[in-house]
PDB file of N, CA, C and O in Angstrom:
ATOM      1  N   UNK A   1     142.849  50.655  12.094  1.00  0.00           N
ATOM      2  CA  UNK A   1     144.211  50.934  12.521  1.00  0.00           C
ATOM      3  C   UNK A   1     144.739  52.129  11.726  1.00  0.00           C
ATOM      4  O   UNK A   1     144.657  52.283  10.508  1.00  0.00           O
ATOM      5  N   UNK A   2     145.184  52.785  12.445  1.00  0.00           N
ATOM      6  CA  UNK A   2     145.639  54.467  11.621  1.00  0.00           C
ATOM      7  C   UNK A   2     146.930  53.934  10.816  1.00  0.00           C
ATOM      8  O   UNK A   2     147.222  52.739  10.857  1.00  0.00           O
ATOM      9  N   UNK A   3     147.684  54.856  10.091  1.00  0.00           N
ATOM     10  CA  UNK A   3     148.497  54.337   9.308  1.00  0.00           C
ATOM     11  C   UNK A   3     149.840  54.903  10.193  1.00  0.00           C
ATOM     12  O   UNK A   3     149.633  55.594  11.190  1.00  0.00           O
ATOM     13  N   UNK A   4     150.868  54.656   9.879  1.00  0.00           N
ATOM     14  CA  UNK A   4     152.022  54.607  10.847  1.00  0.00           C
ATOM     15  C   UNK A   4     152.832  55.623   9.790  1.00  0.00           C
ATOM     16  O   UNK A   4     152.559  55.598   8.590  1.00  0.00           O
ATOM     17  N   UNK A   5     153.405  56.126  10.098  1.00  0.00           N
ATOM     18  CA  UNK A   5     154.964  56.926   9.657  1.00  0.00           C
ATOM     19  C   UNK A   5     155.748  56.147   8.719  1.00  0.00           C
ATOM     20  O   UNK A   5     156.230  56.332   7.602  1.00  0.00           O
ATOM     21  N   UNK A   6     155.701  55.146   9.628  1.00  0.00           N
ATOM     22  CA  UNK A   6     157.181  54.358   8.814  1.00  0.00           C
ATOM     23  C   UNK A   6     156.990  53.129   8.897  1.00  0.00           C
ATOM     24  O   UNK A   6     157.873  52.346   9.247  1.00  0.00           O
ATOM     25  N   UNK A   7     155.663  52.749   8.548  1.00  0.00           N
ATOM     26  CA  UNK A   7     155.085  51.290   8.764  1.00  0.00           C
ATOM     27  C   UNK A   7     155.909  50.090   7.806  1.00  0.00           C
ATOM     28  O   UNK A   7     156.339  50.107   6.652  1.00  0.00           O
ATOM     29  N   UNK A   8     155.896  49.122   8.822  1.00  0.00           N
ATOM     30  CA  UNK A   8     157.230  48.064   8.560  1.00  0.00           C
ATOM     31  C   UNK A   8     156.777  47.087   7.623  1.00  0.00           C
ATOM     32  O   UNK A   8     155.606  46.785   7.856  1.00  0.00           O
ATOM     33  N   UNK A   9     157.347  46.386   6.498  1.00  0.00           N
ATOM     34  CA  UNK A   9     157.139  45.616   5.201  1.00  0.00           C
ATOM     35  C   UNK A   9     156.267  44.419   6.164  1.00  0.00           C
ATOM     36  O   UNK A   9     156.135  44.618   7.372  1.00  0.00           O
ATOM     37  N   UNK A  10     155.833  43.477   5.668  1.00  0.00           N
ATOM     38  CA  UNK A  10     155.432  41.701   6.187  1.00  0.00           C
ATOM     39  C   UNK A  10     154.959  41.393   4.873  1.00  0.00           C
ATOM     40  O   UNK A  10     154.231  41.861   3.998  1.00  0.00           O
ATOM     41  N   UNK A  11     155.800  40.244   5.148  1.00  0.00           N
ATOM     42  CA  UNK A  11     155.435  38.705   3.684  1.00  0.00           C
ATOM     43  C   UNK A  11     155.125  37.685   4.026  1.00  0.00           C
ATOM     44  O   UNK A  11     154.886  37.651   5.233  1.00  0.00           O
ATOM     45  N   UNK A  12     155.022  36.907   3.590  1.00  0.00           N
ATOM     46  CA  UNK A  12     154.395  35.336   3.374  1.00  0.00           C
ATOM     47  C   UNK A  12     155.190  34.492   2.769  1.00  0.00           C
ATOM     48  O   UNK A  12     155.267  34.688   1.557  1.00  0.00           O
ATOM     49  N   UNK A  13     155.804  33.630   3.176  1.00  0.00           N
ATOM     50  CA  UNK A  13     156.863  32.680   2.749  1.00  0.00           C
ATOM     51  C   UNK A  13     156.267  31.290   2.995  1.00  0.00           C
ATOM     52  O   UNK A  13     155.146  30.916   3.342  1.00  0.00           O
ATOM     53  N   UNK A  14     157.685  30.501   2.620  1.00  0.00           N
ATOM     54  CA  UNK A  14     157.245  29.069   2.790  1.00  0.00           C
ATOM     55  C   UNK A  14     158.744  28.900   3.432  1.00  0.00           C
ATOM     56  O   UNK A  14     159.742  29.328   2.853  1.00  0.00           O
ATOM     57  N   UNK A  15     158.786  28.190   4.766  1.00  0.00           N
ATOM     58  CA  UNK A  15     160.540  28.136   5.395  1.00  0.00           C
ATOM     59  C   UNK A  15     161.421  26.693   4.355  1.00  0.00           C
ATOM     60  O   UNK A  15     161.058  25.598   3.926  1.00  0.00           O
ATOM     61  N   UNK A  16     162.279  27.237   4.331  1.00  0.00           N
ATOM     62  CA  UNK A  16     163.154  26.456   2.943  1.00  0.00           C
ATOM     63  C   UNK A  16     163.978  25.456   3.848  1.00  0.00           C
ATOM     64  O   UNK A  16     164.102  24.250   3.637  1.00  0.00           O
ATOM     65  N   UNK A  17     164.606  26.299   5.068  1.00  0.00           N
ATOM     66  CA  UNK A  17     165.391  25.563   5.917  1.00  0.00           C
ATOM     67  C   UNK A  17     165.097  26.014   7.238  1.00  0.00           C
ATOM     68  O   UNK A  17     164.459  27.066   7.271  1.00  0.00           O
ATOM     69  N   UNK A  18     165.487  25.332   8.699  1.00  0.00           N
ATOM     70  CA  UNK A  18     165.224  25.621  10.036  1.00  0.00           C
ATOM     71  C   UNK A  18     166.287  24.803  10.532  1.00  0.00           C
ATOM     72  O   UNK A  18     165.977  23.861  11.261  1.00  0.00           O
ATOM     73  N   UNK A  19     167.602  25.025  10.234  1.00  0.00           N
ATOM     74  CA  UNK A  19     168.822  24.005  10.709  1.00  0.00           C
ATOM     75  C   UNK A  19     169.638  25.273  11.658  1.00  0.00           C
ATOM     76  O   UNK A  19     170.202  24.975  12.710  1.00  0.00           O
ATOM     77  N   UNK A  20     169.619  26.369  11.255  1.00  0.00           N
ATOM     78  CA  UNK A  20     170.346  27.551  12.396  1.00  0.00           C
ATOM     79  C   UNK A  20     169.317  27.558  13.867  1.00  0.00           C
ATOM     80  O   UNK A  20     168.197  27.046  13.897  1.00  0.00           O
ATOM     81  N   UNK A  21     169.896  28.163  14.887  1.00  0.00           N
ATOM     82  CA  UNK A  21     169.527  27.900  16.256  1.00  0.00           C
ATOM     83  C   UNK A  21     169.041  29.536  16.471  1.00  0.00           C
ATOM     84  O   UNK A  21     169.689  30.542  16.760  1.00  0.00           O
ATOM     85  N   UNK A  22     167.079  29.232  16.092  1.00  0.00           N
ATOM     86  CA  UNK A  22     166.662  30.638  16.451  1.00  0.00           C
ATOM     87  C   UNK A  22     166.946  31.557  15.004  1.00  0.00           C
ATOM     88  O   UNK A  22     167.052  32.779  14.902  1.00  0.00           O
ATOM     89  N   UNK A  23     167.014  30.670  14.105  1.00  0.00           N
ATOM     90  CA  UNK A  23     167.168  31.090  12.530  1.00  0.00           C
ATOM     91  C   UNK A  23     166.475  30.126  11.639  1.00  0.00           C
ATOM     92  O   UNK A  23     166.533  28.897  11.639  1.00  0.00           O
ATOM     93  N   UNK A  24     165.748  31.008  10.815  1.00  0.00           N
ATOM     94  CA  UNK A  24     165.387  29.629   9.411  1.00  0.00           C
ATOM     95  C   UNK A  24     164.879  30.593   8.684  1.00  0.00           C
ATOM     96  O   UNK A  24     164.351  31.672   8.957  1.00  0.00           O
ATOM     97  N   UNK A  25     165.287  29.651   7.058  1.00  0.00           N
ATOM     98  CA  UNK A  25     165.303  30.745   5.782  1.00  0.00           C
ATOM     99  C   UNK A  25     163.679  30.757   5.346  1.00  0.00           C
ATOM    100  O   UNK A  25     162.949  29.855   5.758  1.00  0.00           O
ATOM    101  N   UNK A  26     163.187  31.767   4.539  1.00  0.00           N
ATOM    102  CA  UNK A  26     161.931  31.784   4.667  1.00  0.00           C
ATOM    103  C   UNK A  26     161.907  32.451   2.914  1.00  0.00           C
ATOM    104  O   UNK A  26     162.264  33.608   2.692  1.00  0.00           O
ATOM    105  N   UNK A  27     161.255  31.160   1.382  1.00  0.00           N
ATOM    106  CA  UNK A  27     161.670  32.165   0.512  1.00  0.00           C
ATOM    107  C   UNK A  27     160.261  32.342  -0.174  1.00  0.00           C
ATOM    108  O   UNK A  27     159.322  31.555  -0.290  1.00  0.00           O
ATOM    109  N   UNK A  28     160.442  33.686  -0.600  1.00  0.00           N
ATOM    110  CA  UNK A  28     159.055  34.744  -0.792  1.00  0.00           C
ATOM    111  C   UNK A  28     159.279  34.143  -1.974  1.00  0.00           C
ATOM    112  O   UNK A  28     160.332  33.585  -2.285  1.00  0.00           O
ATOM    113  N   UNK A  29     158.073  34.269  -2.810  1.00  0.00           N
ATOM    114  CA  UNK A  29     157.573  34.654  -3.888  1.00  0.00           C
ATOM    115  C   UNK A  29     156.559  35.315  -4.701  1.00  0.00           C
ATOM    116  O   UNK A  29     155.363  35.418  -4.428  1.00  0.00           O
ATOM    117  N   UNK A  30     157.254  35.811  -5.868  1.00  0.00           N
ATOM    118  CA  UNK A  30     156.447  37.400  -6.252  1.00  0.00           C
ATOM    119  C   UNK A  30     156.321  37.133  -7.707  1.00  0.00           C
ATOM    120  O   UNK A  30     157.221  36.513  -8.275  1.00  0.00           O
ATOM    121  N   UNK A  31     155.404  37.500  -8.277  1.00  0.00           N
ATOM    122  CA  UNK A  31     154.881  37.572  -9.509  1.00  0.00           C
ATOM    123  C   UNK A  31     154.500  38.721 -10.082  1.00  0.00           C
ATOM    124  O   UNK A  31     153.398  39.244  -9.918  1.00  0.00           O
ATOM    125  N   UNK A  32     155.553  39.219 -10.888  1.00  0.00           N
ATOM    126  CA  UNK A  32     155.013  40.670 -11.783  1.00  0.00           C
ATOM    127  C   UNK A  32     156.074  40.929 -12.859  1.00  0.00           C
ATOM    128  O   UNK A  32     157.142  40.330 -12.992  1.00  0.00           O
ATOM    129  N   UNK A  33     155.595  41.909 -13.586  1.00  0.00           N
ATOM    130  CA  UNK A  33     155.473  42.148 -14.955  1.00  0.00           C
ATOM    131  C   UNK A  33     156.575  42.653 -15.279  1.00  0.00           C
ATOM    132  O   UNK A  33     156.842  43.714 -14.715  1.00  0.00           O
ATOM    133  N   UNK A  34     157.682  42.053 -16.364  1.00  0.00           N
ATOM    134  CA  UNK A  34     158.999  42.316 -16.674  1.00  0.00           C
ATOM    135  C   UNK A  34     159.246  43.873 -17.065  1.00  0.00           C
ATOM    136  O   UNK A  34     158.367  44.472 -17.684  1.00  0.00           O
ATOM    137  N   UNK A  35     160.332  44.453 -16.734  1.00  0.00           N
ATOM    138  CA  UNK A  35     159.840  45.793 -16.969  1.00  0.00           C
ATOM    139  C   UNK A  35     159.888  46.326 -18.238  1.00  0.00           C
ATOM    140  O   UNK A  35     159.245  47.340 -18.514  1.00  0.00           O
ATOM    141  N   UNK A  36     160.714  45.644 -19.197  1.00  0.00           N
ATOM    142  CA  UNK A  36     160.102  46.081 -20.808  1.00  0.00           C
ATOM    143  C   UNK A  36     159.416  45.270 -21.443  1.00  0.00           C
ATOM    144  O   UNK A  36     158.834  45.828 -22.374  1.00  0.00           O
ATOM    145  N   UNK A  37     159.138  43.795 -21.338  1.00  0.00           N
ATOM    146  CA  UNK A  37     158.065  43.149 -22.256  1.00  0.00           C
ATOM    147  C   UNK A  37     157.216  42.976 -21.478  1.00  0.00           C
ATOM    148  O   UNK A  37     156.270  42.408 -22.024  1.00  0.00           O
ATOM    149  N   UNK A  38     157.052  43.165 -20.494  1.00  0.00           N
ATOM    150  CA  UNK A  38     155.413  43.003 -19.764  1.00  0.00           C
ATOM    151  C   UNK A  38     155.248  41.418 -19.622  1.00  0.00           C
ATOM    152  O   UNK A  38     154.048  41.147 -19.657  1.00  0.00           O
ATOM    153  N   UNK A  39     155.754  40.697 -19.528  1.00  0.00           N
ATOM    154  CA  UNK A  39     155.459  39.163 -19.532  1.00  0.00           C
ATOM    155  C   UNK A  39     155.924  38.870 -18.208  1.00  0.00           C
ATOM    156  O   UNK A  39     157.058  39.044 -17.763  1.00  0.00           O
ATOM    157  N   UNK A  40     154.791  38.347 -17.562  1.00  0.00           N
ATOM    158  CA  UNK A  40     154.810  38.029 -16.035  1.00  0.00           C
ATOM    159  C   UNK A  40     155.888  37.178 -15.767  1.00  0.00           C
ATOM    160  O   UNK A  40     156.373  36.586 -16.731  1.00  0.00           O
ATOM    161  N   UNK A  41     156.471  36.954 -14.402  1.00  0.00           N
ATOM    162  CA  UNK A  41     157.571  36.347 -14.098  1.00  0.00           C
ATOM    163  C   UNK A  41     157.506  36.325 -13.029  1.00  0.00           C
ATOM    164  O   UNK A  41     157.059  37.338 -12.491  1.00  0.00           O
ATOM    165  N   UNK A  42     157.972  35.002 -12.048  1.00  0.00           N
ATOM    166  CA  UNK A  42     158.068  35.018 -10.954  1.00  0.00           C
ATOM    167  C   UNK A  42     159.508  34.882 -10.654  1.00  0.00           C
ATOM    168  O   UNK A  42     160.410  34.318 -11.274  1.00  0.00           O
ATOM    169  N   UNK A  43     159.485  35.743  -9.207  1.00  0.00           N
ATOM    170  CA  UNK A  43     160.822  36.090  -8.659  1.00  0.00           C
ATOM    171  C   UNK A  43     160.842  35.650  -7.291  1.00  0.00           C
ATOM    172  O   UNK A  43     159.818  35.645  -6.609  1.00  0.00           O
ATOM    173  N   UNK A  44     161.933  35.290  -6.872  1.00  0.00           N
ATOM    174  CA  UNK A  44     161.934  34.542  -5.485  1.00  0.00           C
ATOM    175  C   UNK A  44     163.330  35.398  -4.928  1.00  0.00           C
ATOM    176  O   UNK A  44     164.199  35.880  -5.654  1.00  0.00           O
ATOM    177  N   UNK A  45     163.275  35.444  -3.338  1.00  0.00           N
ATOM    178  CA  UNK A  45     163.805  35.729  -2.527  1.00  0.00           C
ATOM    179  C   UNK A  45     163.735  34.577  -1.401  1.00  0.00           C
ATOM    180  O   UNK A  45     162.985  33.601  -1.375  1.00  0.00           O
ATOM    181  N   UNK A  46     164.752  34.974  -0.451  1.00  0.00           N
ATOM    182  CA  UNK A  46     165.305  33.834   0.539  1.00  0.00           C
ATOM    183  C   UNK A  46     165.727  35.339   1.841  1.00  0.00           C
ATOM    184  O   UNK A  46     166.607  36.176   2.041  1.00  0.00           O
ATOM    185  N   UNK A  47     164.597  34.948   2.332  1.00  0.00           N
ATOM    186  CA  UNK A  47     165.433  35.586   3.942  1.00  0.00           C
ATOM    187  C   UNK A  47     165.759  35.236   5.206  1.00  0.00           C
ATOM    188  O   UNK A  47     164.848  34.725   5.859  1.00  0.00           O
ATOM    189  N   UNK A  48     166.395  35.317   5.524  1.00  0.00           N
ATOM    190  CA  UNK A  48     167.051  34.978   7.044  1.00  0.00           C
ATOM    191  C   UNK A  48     165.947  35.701   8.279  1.00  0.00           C
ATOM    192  O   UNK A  48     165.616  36.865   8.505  1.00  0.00           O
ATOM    193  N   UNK A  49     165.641  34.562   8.825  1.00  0.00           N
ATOM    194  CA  UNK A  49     164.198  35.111   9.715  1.00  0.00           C
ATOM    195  C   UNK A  49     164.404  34.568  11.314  1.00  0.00           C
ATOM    196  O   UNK A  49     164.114  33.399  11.570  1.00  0.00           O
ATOM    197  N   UNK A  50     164.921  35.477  12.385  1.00  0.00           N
ATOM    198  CA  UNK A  50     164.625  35.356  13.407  1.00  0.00           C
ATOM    199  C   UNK A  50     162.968  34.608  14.213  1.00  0.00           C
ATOM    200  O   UNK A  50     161.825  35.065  14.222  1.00  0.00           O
ATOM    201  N   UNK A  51     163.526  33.361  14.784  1.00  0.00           N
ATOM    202  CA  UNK A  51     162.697  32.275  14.974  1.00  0.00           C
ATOM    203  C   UNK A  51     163.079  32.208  16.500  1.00  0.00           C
ATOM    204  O   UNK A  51     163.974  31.461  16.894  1.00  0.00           O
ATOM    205  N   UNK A  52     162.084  33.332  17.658  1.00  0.00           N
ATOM    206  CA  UNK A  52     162.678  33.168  19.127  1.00  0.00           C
ATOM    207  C   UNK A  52     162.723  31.809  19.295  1.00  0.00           C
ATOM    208  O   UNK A  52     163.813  31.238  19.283  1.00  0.00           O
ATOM    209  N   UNK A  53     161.320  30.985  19.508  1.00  0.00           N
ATOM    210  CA  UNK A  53     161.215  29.809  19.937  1.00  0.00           C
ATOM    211  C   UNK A  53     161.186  28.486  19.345  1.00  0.00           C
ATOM    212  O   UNK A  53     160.623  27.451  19.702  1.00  0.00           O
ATOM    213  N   UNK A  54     162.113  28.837  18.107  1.00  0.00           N
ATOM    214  CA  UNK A  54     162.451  27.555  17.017  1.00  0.00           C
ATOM    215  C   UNK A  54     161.234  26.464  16.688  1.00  0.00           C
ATOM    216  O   UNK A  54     161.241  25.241  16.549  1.00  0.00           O
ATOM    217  N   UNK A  55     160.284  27.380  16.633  1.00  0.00           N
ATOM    218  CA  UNK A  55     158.712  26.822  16.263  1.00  0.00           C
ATOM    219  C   UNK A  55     158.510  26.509  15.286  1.00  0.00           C
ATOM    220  O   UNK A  55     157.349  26.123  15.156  1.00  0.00           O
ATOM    221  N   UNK A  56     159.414  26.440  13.950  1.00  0.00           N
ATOM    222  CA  UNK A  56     159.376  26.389  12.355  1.00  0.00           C
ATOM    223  C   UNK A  56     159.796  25.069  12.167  1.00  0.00           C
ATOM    224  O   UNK A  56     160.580  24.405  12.845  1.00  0.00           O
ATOM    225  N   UNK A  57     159.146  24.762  11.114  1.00  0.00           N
ATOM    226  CA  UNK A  57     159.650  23.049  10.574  1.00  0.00           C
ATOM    227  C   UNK A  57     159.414  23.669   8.713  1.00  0.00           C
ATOM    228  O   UNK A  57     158.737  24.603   8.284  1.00  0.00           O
ATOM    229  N   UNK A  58     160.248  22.728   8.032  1.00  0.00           N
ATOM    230  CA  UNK A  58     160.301  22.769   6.857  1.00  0.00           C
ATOM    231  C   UNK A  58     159.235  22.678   6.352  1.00  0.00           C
ATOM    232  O   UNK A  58     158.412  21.874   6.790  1.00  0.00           O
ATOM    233  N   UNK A  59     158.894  23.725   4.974  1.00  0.00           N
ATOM    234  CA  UNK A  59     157.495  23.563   4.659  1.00  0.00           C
ATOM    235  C   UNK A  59     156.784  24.325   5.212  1.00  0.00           C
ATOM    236  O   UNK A  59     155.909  24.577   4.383  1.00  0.00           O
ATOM    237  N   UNK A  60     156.575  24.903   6.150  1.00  0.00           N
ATOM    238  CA  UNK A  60     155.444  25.513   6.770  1.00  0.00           C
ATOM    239  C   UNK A  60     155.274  27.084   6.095  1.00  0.00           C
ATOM    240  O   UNK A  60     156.199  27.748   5.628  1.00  0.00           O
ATOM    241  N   UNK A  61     153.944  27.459   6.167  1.00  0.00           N
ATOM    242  CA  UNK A  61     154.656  28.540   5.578  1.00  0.00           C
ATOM    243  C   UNK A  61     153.182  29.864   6.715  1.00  0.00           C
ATOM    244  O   UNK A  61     152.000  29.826   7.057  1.00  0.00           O
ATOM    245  N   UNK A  62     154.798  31.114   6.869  1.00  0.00           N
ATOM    246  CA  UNK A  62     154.991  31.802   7.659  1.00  0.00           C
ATOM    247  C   UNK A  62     154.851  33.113   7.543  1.00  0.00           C
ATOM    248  O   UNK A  62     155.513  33.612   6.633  1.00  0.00           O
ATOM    249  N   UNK A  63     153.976  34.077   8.394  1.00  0.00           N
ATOM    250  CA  UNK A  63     154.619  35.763   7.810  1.00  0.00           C
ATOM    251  C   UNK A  63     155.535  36.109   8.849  1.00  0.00           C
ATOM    252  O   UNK A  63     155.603  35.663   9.994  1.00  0.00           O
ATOM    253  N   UNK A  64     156.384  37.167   8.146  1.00  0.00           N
ATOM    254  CA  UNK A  64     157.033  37.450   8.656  1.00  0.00           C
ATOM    255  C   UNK A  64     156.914  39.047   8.621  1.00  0.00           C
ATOM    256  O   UNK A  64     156.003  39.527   7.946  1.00  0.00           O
ATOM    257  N   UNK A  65     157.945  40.051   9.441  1.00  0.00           N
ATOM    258  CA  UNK A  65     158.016  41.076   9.430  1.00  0.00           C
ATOM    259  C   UNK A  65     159.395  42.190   9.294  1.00  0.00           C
ATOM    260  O   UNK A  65     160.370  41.899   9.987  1.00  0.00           O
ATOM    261  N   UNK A  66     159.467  43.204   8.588  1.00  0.00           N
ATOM    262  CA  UNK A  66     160.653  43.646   8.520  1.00  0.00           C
ATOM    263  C   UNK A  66     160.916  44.000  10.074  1.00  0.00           C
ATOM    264  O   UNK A  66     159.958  44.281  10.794  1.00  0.00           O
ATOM    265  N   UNK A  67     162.505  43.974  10.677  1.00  0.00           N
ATOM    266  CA  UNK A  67     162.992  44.568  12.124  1.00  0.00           C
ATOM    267  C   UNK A  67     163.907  44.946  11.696  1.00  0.00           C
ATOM    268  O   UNK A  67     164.211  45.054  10.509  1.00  0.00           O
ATOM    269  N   UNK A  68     164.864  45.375  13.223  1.00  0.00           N
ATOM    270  CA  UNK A  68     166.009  46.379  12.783  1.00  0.00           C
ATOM    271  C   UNK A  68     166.981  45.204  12.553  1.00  0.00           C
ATOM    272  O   UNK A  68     166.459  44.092  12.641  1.00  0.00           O
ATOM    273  N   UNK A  69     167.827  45.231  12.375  1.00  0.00           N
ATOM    274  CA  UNK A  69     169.295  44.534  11.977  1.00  0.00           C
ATOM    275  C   UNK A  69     169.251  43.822  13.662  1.00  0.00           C
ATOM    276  O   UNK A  69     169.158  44.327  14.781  1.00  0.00           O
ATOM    277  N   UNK A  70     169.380  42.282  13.107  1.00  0.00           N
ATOM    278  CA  UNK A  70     169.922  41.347  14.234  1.00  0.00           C
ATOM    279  C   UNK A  70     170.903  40.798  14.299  1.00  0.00           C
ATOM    280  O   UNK A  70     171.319  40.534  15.428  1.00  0.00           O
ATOM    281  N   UNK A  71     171.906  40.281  12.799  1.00  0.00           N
ATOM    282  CA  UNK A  71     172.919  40.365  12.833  1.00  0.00           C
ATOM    283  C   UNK A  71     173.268  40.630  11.214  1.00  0.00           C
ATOM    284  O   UNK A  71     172.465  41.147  10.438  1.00  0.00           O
ATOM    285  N   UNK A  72     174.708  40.148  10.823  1.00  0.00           N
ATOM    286  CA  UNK A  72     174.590  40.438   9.742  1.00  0.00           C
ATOM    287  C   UNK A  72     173.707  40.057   8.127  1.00  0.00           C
ATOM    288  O   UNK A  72     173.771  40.512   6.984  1.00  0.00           O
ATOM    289  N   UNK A  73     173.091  39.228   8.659  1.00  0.00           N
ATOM    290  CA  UNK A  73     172.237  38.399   7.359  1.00  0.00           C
ATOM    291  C   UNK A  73     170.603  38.615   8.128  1.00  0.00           C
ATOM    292  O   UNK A  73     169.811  38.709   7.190  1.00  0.00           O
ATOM    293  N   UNK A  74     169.961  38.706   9.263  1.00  0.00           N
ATOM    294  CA  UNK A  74     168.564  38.630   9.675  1.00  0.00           C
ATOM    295  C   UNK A  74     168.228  40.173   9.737  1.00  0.00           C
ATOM    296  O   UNK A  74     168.943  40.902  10.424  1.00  0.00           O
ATOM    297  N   UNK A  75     166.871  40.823   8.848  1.00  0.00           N
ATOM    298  CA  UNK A  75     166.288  41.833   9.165  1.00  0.00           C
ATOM    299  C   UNK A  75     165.036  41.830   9.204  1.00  0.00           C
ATOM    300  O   UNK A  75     164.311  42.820   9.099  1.00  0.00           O
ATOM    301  N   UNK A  76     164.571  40.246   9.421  1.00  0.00           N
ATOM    302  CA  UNK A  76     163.314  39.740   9.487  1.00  0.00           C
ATOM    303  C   UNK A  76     163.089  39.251  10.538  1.00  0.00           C
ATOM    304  O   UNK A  76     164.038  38.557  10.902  1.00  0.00           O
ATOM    305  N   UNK A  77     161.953  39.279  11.502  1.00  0.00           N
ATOM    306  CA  UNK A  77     161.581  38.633  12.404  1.00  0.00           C
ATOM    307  C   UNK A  77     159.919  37.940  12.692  1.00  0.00           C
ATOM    308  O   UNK A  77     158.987  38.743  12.651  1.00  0.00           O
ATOM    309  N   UNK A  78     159.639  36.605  12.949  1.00  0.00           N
ATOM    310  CA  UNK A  78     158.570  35.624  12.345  1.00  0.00           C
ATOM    311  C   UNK A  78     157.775  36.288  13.328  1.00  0.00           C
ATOM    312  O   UNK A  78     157.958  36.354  14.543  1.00  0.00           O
ATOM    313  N   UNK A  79     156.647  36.886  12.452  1.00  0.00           N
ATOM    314  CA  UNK A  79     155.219  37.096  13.022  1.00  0.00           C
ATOM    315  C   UNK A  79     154.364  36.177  13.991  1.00  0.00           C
ATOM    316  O   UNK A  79     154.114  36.321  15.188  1.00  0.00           O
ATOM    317  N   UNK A  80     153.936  35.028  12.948  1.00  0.00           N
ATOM    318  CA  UNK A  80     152.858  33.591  12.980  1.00  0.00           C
ATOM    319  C   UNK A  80     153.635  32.502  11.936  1.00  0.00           C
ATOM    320  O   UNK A  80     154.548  32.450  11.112  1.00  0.00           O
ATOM    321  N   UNK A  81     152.646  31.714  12.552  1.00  0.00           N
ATOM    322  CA  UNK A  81     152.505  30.343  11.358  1.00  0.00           C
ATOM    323  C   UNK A  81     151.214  30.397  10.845  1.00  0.00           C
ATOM    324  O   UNK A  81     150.167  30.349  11.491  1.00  0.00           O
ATOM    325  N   UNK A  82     151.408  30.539   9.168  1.00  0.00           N
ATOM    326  CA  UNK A  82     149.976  30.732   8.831  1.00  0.00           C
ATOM    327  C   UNK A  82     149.640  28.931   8.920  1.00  0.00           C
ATOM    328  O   UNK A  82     148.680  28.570   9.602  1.00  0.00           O
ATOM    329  N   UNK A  83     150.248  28.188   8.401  1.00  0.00           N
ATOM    330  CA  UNK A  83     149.954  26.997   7.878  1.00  0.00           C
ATOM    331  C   UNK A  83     151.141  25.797   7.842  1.00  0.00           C
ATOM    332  O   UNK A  83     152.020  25.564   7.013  1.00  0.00           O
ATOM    333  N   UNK A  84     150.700  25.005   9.370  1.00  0.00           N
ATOM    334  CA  UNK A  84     152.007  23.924   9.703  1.00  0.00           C
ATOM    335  C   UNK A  84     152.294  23.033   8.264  1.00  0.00           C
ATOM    336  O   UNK A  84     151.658  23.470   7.305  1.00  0.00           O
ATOM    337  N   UNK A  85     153.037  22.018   8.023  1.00  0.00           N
ATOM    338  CA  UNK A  85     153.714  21.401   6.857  1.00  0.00           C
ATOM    339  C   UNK A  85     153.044  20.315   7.227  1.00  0.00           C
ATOM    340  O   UNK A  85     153.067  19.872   8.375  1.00  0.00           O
ATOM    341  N   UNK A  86     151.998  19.503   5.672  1.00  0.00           N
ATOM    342  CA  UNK A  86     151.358  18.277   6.184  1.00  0.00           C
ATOM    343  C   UNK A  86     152.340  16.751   6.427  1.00  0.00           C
ATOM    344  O   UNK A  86     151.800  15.731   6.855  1.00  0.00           O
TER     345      UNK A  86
END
């Protein structure tokens, strides 16, 4: 696949919540190195992820992809399900 111009972010989450209609929160986590002592740290994010066919259940965890602005809180929209919630 050639590389794109302006090729769009995708992460890997785990969905936190799926209670909005065609919305559910999805929160990343990242692990890296503090920027003056160098001592690893994990950092978490929470995004608002456009879900057309409300296919998400808690737990599952999902990639997603950056899109344009859907409303004021969603600039994510759900790729796949890597892995349903046992």
């Amino acid at each position: 696949m050639s590389e794109e111009r302006n090729s769009r972010k995708v992460r890997q989450g785990v969905v936190v919540s799926a209670a909005g209609d065609k919305t559910c929160v999805v929160e990343i986590k990242e692990r890296k190195p503090h920027a003056v002592y160098g001592k690893m740290m994990t950092t978490s994010k929470k995004l608002h992820v456009h879900d057309e066919k409300n296919e998400t259940n808690v737990g599952d965890t999902v990639r997603v992809m950056e899109t344009r602005p859907l409303s004021k809180t969603k600039h994510w929209r759900l790729l796949n399900i890597v892995e349903k919630a046992k």
